[in-house]
N, C-alpha and C positions, 0 to 999 in steps of 0.2 A: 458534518465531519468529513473530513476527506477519505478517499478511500484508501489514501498511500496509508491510513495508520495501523494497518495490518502489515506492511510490508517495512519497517522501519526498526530497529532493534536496537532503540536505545533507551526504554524505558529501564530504571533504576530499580532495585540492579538486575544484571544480565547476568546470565548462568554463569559467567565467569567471574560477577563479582561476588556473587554467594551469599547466602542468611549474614554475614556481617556488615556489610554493608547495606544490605534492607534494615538490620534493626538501629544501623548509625546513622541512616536518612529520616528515617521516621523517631527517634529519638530528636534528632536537630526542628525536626516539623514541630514535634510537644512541646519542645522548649522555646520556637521562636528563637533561634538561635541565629543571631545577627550574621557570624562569623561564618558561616557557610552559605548565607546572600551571595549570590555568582557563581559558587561550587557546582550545586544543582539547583531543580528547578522542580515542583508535584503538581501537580495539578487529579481534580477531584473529579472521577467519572461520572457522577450524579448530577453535576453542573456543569461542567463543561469550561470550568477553567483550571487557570493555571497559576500559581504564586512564589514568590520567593519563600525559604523556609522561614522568616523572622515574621511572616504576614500576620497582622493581628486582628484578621478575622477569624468568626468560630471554628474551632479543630474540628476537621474532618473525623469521619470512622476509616479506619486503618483499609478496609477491605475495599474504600471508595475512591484507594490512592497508589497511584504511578509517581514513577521518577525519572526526570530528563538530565540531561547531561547539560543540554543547549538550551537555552531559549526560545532560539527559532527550533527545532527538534518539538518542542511543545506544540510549539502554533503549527508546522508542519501537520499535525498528526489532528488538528482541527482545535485544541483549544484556543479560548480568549483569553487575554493579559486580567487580573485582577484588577478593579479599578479603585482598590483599594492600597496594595502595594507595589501596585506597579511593575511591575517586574521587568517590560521591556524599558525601563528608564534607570534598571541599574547597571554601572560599569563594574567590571568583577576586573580581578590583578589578575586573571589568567590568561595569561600571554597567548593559549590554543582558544578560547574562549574570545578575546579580542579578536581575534585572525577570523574566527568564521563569521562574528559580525559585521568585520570589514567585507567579508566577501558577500555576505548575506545583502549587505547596503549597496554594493557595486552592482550586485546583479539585482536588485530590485529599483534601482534609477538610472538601468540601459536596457529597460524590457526591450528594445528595436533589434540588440547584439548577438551575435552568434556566442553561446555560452563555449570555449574552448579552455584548454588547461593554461596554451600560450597566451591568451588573450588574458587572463586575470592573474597569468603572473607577469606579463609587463606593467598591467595597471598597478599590481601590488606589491611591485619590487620583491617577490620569493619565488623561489622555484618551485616547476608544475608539482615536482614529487611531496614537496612538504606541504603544497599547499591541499592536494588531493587525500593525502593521509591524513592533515589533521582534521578536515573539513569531514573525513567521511568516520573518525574514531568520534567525534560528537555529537554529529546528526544521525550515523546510519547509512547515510544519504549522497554521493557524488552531486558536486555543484551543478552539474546538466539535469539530474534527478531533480533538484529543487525548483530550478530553471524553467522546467517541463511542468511541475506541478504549481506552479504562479499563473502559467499559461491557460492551464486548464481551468485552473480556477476563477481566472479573466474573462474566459468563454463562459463558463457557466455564470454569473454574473449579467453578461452581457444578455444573454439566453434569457433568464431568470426576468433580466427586466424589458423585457417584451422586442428588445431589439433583432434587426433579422440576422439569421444564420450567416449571411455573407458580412455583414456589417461586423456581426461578435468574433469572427474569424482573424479579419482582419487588426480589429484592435486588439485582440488577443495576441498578434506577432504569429500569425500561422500566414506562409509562405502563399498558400494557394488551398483549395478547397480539397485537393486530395491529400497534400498533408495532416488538413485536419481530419480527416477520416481516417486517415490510415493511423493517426495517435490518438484519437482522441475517440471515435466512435465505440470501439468497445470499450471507453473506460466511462464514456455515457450512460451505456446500456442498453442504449435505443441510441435511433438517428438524430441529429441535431436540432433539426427540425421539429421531431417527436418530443426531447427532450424539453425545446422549448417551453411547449405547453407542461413542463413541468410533471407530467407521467397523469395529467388532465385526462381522464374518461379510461384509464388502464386501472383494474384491479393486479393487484400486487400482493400474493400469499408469500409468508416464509415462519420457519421455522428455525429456533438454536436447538442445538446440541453440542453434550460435549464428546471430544474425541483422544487418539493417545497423544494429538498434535494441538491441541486450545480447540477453544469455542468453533462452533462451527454453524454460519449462517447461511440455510438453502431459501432462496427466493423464484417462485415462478410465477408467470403468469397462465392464460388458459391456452399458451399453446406449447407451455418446457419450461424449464429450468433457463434463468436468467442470469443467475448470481450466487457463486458459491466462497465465501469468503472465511478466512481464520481470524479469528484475533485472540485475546487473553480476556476481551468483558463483553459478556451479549450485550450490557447497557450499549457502547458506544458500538457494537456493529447493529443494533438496531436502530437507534439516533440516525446511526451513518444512511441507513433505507431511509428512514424517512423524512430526513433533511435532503435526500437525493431528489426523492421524488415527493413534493409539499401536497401535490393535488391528486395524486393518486392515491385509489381506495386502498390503504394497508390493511392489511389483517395478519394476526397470527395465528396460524395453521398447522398445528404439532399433528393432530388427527391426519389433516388433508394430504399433509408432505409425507404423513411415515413412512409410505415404502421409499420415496426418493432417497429420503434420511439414509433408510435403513439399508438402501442400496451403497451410497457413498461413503458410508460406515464398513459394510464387507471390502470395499476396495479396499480402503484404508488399513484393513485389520486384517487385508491380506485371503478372505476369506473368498473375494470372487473377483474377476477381471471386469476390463472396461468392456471389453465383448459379451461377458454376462449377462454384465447389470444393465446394458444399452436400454433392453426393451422399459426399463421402467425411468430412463431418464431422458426423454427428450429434452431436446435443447431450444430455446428463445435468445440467441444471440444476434447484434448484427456486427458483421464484419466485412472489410474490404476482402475482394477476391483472392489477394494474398495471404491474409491472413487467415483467411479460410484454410486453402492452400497447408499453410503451416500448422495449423490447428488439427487436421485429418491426420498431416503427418505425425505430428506427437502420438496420437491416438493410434498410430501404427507401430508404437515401439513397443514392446514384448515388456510384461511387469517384470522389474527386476534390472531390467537394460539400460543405456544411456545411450544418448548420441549427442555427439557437437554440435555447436549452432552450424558452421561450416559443413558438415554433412549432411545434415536438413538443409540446407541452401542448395547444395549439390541433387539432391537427390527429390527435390523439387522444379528443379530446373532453372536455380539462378544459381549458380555455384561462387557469384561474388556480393554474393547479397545477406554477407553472414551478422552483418551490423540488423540489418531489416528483419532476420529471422528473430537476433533478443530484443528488439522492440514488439515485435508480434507477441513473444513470450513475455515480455514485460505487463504487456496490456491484456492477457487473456483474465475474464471476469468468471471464470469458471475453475477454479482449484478443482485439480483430482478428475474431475469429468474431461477436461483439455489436461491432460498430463505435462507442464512445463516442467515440472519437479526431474522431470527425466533429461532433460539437456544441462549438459556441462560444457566447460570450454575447451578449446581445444586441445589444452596439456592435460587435460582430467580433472583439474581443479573445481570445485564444487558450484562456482560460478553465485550469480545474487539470484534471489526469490521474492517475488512481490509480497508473500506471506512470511516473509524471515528467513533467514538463510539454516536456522537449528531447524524449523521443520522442514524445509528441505531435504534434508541431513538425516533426519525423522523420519520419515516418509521412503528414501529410498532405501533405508537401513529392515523398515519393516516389507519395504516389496522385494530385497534381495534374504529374508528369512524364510517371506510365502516360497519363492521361486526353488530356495533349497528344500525346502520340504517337497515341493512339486516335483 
């Protein structure tokens, strides 16, 4: 599974579509209901795929089932197409739904292209505004978002089948060896070369829990915490570990983790700071020296606080490098322990979250409660 499927908000329905439209999707699911083929799209967390609602393989259990808007938003998020109905072979009347497959097919046979807003709307005769909005009320996801996760997933691929780091880089469409570090190594988890070997000879502990924000998955090895991730089903953030790493020794370790848990639990719930709980969470990350850089700095803002990506840029000492700071914040693998949840944009705006933008939303609402009580 990919790791973007925590950071993606388009599973059916979203808090704004509400219990009526969860009981009209899954009502269309019971029924095989031809007429909303193309509307959405469910796929089964227990399998690992994804189907049109008319599919007429056996009915899922209700509690083993998400809803997508897109097609491609399914497979983003790491499912397989059904090989039974197909689903990436139907055409749906919706005109937003066409639009993002056209852009979906452009951008996946110009992997060489620079993904820009002007570039894919001269390819596709519409303007950047309408094609950005609809592309991202679908998916979740900005066409560079996508763009970036083809790439990575190219790499990994590459990695996987024994080719070298310099070779998978380059057919991945990464510029030079520091681009790919600087995007791709913490979304690794290890170095690329470590990666390689597929997490070969590394024991790999983690633990779920749930929190006031979804599931929550701590993963460390024998020297910190590697991995702390949200989603809505421990089924797929555990698949997610261990489809990451095939030859690493997994375990689950609820015993082992508990004080990490129980530490990034009191963040969370407001009960202790990140300078609290330090001593009981070391860290096993690798990062470029920037990122690092920008990492410390989150970890410096006061619970309860914001700062702009531009002010972390500044006050790191690139003060035009405010693109490069939400990419660092994009790719941190550590929710809550790297505090990204605390940067916003520069008008205040709540800005995107690799875990969701409502726990975002979530998160600073319960650190600006600890802070008034403080």
């Amino acid at each position: 599974m990919s790791q973007t499927m925590v950071n993606i908000d388009v599973a059916m329905p979203n808090h704004e579509e509400g219990e009526f439209w969860l009981a009209n999707y899954w009502d269309a699911v019971a029924a095989r209901d031809r007429s909303m083929d193309g509307v959405f799209y469910y796929a089964v967390l227990s399998t690992g795929i994804y189907c049109r609602p008319s599919c007429p393989s056996r009915r899922p259990h209700r509690e083993n089932v998400v809803f997508f808007r897109a097609r491609i938003a399914a497979e983003h998020a790491g499912f397989r197409p059904c090989k039974r109905c197909k689903p990436e072979a139907v055409h749906t009347s919706d005109p937003n739904g066409l639009l993002v497959e056209k852009i979906c097919r452009y951008i996946d046979t110009h992997p060489g292209e620079p993904v820009t807003l002007e570039a894919l709307s001269r390819a596709l005769g519409i303007s950047p505004f309408h094609l950005q909005r609809t592309f991202k009320a679908l998916t979740g996801i900005t066409p560079r978002s996508y763009a970036d996760s083809l790439r990575l997933k190219s790499l990994k691929a590459g990695l996987r089948e024994g080719h070298s780091v310099t070779r998978s880089l380059y057919d991945a469409g990464y510029g030079s060896s520091s681009r790919l570090y600087e995007r791709a190594s913490s979304q690794l988890g290890m170095t690329p070369s470590r990666y390689r070997k597929q997490g070969s000879g590394v024991t790999i502990h983690y633990a779920v829990a749930p929190t006031p924000i979804g599931q929550m998955l701590l993963a460390a090895t024998d020297r910190g915490v590697c991995a702390v991730r949200f989603g809505d089903s421990p089924v797929i953030l555990e698949r997610e570990l261990r489809v990451e790493f095939p030859k690493a020794e997994i375990i689950r370790s609820d015993c082992k983790l508990r004080p990490q848990v129980k530490a990034l639990l009191a963040i969370i719930d407001g009960k202790s700071t990140l300078a609290q709980s330090s001593a009981s969470l070391p860290l096993d990350v690798q990062a470029t020296a920037f990122q690092r850089r920008v990492w410390e700095e989150l970890q410096a803002i006061p619970r309860g606080a914001t700062k702009s990506y531009g002010k972390i840029a500044a006050d790191i000492g690139h003060p035009k490098a405010a693109r490069a700071v939400a990419r660092a914040c994009a790719t941190n693998p550590l929710a809550v322990a790297i505090p990204c949840h605390r940067v916003v944009r520069e008008d205040g705006a709540i800005g995107g979250y690799r875990w969701g933008v409502d726990r975002k939303k979530k998160l600073l609402a319960l650190e600006g409660l600890a802070r008034a009580s403080d």
